[in-house]
C-alpha positions as CSV (number, residue, x, y, z in Angstrom):
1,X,88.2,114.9,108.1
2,X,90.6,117.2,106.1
3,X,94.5,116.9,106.7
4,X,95.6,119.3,108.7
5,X,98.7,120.7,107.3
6,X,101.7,122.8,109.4
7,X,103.9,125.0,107.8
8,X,107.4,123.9,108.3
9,X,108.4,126.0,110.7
10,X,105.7,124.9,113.0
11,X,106.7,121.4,112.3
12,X,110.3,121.7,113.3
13,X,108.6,123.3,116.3
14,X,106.6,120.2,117.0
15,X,109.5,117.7,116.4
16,X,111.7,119.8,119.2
17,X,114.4,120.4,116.6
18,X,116.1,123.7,114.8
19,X,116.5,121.6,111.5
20,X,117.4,122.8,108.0
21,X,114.6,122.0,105.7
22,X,117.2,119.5,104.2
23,X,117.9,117.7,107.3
24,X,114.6,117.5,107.6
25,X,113.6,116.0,104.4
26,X,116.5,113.0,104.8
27,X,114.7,112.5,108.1
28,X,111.5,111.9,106.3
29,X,112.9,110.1,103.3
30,X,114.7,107.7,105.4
31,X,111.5,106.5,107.5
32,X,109.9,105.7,104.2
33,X,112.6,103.4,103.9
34,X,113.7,101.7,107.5
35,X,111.8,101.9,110.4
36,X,112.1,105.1,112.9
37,X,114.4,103.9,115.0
38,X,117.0,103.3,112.1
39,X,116.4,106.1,110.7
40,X,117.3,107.6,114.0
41,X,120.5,105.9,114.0
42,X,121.6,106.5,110.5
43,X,121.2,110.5,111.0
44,X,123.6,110.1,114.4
45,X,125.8,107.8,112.6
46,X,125.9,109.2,109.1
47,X,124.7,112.8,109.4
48,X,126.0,113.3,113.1
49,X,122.6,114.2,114.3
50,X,121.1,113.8,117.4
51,X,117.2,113.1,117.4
52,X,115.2,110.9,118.8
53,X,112.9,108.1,116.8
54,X,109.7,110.9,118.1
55,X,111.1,113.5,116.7
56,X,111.1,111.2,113.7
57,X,108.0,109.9,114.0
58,X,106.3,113.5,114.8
59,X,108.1,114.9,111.3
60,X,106.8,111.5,109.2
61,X,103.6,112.3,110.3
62,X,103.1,116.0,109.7
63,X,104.9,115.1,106.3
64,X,103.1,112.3,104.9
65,X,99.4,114.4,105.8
66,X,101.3,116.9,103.3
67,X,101.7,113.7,100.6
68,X,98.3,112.7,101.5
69,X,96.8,115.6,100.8
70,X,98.1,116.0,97.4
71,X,97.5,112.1,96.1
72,X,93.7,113.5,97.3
73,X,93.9,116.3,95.4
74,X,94.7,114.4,91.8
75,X,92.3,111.6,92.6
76,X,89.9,114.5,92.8
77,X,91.0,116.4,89.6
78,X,91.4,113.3,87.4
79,X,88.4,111.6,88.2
80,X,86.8,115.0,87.3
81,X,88.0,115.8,84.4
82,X,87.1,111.6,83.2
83,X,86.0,111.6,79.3
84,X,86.6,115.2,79.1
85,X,89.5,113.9,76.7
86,X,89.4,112.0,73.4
87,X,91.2,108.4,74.0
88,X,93.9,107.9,71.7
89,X,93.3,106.0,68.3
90,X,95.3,102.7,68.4
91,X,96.8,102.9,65.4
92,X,99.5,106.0,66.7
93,X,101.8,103.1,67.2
94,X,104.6,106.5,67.7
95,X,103.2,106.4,71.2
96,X,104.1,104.4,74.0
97,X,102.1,101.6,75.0
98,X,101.3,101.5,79.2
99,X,100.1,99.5,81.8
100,X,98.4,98.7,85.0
101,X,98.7,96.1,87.5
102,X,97.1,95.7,90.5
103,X,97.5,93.2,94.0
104,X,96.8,93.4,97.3
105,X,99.6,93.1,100.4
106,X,98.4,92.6,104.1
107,X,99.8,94.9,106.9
108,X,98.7,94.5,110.5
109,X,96.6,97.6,112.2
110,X,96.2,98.0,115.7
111,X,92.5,97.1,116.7
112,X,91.5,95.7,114.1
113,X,94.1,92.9,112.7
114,X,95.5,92.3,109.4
115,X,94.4,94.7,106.9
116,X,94.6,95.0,103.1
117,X,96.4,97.4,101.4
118,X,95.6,97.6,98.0
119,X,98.7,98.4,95.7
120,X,98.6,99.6,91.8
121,X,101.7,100.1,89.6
122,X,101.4,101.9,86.0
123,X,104.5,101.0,84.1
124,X,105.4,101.6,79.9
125,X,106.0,98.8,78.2
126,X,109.7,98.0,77.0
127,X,111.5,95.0,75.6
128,X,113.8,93.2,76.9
129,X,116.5,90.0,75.3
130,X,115.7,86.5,76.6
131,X,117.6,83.2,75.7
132,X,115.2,80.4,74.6
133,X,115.5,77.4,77.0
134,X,115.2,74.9,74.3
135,X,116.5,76.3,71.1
136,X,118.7,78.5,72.3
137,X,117.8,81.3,69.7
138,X,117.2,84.8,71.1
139,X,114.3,86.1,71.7
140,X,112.7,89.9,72.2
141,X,110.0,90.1,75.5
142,X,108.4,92.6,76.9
143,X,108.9,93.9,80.4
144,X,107.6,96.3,81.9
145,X,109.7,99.8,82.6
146,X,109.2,103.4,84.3
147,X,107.3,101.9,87.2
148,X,104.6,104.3,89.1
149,X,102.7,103.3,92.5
150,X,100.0,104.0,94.7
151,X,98.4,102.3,97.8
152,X,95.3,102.8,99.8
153,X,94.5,100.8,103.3
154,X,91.1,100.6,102.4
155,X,88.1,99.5,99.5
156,X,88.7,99.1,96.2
157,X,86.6,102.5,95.1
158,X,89.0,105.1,96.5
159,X,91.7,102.8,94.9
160,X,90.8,102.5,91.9
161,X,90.1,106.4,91.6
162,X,94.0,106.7,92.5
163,X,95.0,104.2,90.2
164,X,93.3,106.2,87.4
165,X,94.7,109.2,88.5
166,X,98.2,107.6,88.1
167,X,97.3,106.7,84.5
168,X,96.0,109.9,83.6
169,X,98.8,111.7,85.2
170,X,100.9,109.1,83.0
171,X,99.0,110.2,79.9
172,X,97.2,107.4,79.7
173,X,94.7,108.5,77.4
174,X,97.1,109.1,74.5
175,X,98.9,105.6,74.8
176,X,98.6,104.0,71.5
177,X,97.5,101.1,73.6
178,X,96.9,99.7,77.4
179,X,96.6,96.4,79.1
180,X,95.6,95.8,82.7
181,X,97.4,93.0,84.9
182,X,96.1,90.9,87.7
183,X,95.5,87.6,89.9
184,X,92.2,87.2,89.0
185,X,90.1,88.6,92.2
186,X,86.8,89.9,91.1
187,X,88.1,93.4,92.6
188,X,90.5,93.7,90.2
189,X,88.2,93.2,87.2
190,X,85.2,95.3,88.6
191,X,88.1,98.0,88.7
192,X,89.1,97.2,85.3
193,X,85.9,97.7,83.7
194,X,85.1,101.0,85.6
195,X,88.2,102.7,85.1
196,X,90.4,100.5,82.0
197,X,87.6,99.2,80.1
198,X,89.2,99.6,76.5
199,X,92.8,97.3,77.4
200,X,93.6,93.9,77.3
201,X,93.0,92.3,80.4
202,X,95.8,89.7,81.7
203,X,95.6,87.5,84.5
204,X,99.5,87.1,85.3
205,X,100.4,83.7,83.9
206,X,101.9,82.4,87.5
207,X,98.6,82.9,89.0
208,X,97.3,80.2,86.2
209,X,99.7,78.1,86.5
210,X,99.2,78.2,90.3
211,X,95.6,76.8,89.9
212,X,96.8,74.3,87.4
213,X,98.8,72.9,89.7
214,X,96.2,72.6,92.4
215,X,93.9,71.0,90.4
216,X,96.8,68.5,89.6
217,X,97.2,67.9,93.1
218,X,93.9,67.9,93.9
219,X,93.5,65.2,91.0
220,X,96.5,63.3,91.9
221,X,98.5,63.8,95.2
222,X,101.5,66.2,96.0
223,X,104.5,65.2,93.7
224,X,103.2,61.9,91.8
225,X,104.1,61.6,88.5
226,X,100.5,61.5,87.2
227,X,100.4,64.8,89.1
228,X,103.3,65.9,86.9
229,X,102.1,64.5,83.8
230,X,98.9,66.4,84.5
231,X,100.3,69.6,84.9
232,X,102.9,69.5,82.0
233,X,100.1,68.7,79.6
234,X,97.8,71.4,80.2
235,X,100.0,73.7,81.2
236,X,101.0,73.6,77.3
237,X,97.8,73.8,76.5
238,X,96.8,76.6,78.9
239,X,99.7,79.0,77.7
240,X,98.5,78.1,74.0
241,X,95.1,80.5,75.2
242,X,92.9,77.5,76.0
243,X,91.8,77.8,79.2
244,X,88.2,77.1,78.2
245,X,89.5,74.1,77.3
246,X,90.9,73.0,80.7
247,X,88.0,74.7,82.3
248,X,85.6,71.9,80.9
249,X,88.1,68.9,81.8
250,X,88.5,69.7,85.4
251,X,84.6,70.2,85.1
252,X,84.1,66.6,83.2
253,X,86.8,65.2,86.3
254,X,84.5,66.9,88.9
255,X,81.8,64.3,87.7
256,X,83.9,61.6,87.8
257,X,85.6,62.6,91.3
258,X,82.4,63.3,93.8
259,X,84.9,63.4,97.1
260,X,87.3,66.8,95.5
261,X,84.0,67.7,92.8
262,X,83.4,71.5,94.5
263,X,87.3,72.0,94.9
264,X,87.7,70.6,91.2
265,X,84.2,73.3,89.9
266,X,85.9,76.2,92.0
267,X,89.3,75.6,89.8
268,X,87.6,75.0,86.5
269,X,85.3,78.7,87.1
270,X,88.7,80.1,87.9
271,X,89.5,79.3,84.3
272,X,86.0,79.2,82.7
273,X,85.7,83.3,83.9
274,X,89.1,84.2,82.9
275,X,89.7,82.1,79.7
276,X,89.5,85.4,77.9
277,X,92.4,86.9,79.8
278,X,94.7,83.8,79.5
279,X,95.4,83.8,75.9
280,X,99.4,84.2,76.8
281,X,101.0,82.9,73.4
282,X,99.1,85.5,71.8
283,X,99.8,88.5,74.1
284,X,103.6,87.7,74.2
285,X,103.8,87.5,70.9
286,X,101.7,91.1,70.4
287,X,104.4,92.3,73.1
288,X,102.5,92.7,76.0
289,X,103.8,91.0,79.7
290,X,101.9,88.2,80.9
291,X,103.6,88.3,84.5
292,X,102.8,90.3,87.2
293,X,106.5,90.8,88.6
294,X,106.2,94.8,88.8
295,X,102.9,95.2,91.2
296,X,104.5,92.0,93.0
297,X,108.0,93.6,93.5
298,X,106.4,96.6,94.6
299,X,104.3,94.9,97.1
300,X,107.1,92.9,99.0
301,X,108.8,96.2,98.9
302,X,106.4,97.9,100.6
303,X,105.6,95.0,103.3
304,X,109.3,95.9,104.1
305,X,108.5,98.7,105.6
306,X,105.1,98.0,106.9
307,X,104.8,94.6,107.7
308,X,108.0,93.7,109.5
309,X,108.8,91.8,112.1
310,X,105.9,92.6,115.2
311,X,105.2,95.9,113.3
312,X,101.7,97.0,114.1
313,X,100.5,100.8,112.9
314,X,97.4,103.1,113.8
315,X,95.3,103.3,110.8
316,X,95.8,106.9,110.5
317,X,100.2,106.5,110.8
318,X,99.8,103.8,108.3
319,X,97.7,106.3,105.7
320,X,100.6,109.3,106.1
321,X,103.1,106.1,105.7
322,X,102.0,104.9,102.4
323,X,102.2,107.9,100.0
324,X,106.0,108.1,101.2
325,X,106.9,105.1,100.8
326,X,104.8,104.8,97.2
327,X,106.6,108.2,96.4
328,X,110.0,106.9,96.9
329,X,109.6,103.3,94.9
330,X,108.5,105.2,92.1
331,X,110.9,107.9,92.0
332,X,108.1,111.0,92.4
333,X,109.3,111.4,96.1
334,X,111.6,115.0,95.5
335,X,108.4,116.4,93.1
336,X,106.2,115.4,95.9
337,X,108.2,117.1,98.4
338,X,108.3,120.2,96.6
339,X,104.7,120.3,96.2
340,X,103.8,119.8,99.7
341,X,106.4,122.4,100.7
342,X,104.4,124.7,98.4
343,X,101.3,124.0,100.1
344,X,99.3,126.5,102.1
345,X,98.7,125.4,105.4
346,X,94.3,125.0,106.3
């Protein structure tokens, strides 16, 4: 069904309150940040307001349809317009290189339990100064910078068509070259190749290292120090880009170990199918980021506001939540607003 959009008037009608349409924005802005309630309270305390968390709730609401309807509307015009545009050659090394990065957080909906929210970030890629451990030399990383989000509660199709509308909004297409970010989950890489097909794919070097140490434990008990000895070893060996090469030990082990043999095959496929997205000396060294921090950030951030404490949303108040609180972690919440003030009511 379409969003049903109210002009503003209307909506100060419905939230019971004579509001200037700047009142009313801090009212929305702060929900996207703190729950009702405390938004609430900081516009009696701060702002010397008196509203109730409905009235909140009832301007959130009539808002975020307003945010979801234009997020639909760019999905829509991107995925469109796909091809129409020639991709930028990889040699304009003048342009900026960008990203994507994908994850999923869980939020609880009323009903029907904990639900996945699927959460993309598009980010440029910058440097920053690092300290070697060992040597203590200097040394230039990259990191990402200029961070963009979306969300969806739902499948990884409509998803991925707002991810690419993110990139293209971003100019993706005339990047002088991309990379796409993620754990590993098939979803992520089925996305990838409908939508990112010419970047490097990177499956964030935690994530690896997470199922190498697994495997260790697996192999050799929580803590032991053959279970150390393990890990330290091929974790060398898996940040030098061969995964393939760890993927066909833990296989060969899986023989030789019938009681842990299917966990011990389910870690070494892990690496066998991603070996070509694990070659991490390379890519750091080509100045690309190997680390998932920016979609990770960005998730805990939004499980701050929708997955608190006994928080539990309709589906529909968690859909006009998201786009808010996307809008304000990636700094597009003021052009947003204006945009949805601009919009003609159906």
């Amino acid at each position: 069904m379409a969003p049903v959009f109210f002009p503003l008037d209307q909506q100060l009608i419905l939230a019971g309150s004579h509001w200037s349409e700047g009142l009313t924005k801090l009212a929305v802005w702060l929900s996207g940040l703190v729950d009702f309630t405390s938004a609430a309270e900081i516009l009696q305390q701060v702002g010397q307001m008196t509203v109730s968390t409905t009235t909140v709730w009832r301007l959130t609401q009539a808002w975020g349809e307003r945010f979801q309807g234009i997020t639909e509307t760019e999905r829509a015009q991107a995925n469109q317009v796909r091809g129409s545009r020639p991709r930028a050659r990889q040699s304009e090394t003048q342009r900026p290189r960008l990203g994507v990065a994908m994850d999923g957080v869980m939020i609880h909906i009323r009903q029907e339990g904990w639900k996945e929210v699927k959460m993309g970030c598009v980010f440029e890629l910058g440097t920053r100064v690092a300290v070697d451990q060992q040597t203590g030399d200097e040394l230039e990383l990259a990191q990402a910078c200029h961070n963009s989000y979306v969300s969806h509660l739902g499948g990884p199709e409509v998803f991925g068509e707002l991810l690419w509308a993110e990139a293209q909004r971003r100019d993706w297409d005339s990047a002088s070259a991309t990379q796409v970010i993620g754990d590993g989950a098939p979803w992520v890489w089925n996305l990838t190749g409908t939508h990112f097909y010419h970047s490097h794919q990177v499956v964030d070097w935690y994530h690896g290292t997470e199922h190498l140490a697994l495997a260790a434990r697996l192999l050799y008990g929580e803590g032991t120090p053959a279970m150390q000895h393990f890990y330290r070893q091929w974790e060398t060996t898996l940040y030098q880009g061969h995964a393939l090469r760890l993927a066909t030990q833990l296989e060969a082990l899986a023989e030789q170990q019938p009681k842990i043999a299917s966990e011990l095959r389910r870690e070494a496929g892990y690496f066998g199918h991603n070996y070509r997205r694990m070659n991490y000396l390379e890519l750091r060294s080509e100045g690309w980021v190997i680390g998932s921090g920016m979609v990770e950030s960005a998730g805990k951030q939004l499980k701050a506001r929708l997955a608190g404490p006994g928080m539990q949303w309709s589906r529909s108040g968690a859909e006009r939540l998201l786009p808010l609180r996307t809008a304000i972690m990636g700094g597009r919440f003021d052009e947003l607003w204006q945009c949805a003030r601009n919009s003609p009511p159906n």
